[in-house]
N, C-alpha and C positions, 0 to 999 in steps of 0.2 A: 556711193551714197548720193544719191538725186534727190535733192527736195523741191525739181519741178511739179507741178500740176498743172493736171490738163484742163480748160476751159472748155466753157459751152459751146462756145466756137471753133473746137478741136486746135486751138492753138496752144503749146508748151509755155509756159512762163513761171521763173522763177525770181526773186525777189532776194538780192544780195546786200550787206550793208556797203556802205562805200569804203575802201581802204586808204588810209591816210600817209601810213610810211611805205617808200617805195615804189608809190604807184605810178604805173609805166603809161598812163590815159590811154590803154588798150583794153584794160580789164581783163589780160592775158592771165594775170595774177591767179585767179579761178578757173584756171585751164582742168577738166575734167578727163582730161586724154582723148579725148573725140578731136573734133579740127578745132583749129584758131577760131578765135574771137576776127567778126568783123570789123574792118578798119571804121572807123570815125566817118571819112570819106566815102566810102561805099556802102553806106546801107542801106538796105532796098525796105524796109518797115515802115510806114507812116508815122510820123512826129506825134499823131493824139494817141494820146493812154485813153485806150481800152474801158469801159464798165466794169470789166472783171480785174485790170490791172490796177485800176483806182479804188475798187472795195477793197482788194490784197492789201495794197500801200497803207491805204489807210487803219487798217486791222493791224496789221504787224506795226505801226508806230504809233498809233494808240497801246496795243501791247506794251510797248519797250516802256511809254511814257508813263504806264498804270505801275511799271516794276523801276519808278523810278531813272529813268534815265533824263538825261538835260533836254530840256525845253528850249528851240532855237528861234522862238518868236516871244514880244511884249505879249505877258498875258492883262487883261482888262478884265479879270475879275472870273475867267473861265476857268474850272475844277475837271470839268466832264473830256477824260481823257483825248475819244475819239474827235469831241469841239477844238479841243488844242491841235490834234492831227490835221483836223479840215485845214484850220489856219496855216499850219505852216506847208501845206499842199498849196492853198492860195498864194501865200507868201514864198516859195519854191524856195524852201528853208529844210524839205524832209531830205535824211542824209543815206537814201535808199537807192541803190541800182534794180532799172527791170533787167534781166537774160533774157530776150526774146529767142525761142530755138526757131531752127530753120528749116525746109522740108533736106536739107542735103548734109544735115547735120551739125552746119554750122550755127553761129549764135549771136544776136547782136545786144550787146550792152548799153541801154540809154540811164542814162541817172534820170532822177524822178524831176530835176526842175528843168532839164531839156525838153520836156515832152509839154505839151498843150493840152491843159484840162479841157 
């Protein structure tokens, strides 16, 4: 069951929530049988999110936020789901991992407030 998709820039990326109990800060956790997760230490993917990773992020926690799920930013008055998402993308409060795949199969895991809008 993949729910990567592919990008206009023929890159793989899938959009994971972060795990709170157990987790090994490998992101091993969603191991798919293909190889390891890359180490923390070793990744070779650039630190800025992507156009197309920043419109995912923010669609999938605007989603979550429309069906209800907790708000991790002071709201000021804002209703309009996807304005709540922007904010806590500014505020590196979204509680999303990107999977970057790799051309060798492997895959590198950044959470959404390591990377540079």
């Amino acid at each position: 069951m993949d729910h990567s998709e592919l990008q206009e820039d023929g890159t793989r990326v899938q959009i994971l929530p972060i795990k709170t109990e157990g987790e090994d800060g490998q992101g091993a956790a969603w191991n798919d049988g293909s190889q390891a997760p890359k180490d923390i230490k070793d990744r070779t993917t650039t630190p800025y999110m992507t156009k197309y990773e920043r419109a995912r992020i923010l669609g999938t926690r605007a989603l979550q936020i429309s069906m209800n799920a907790p708000v991790l930013v002071e709201l000021e008055g804002e209703t309009d789901p996807l304005v709540i998402a922007h904010k806590e993308l500014v505020e590196k409060k979204i509680p999303l991992i990107i999977r970057r795949f790799l051309p060798d199969g492997s895959y590198e895991d950044w959470p959404a407030e390591d990377l540079i809008v």
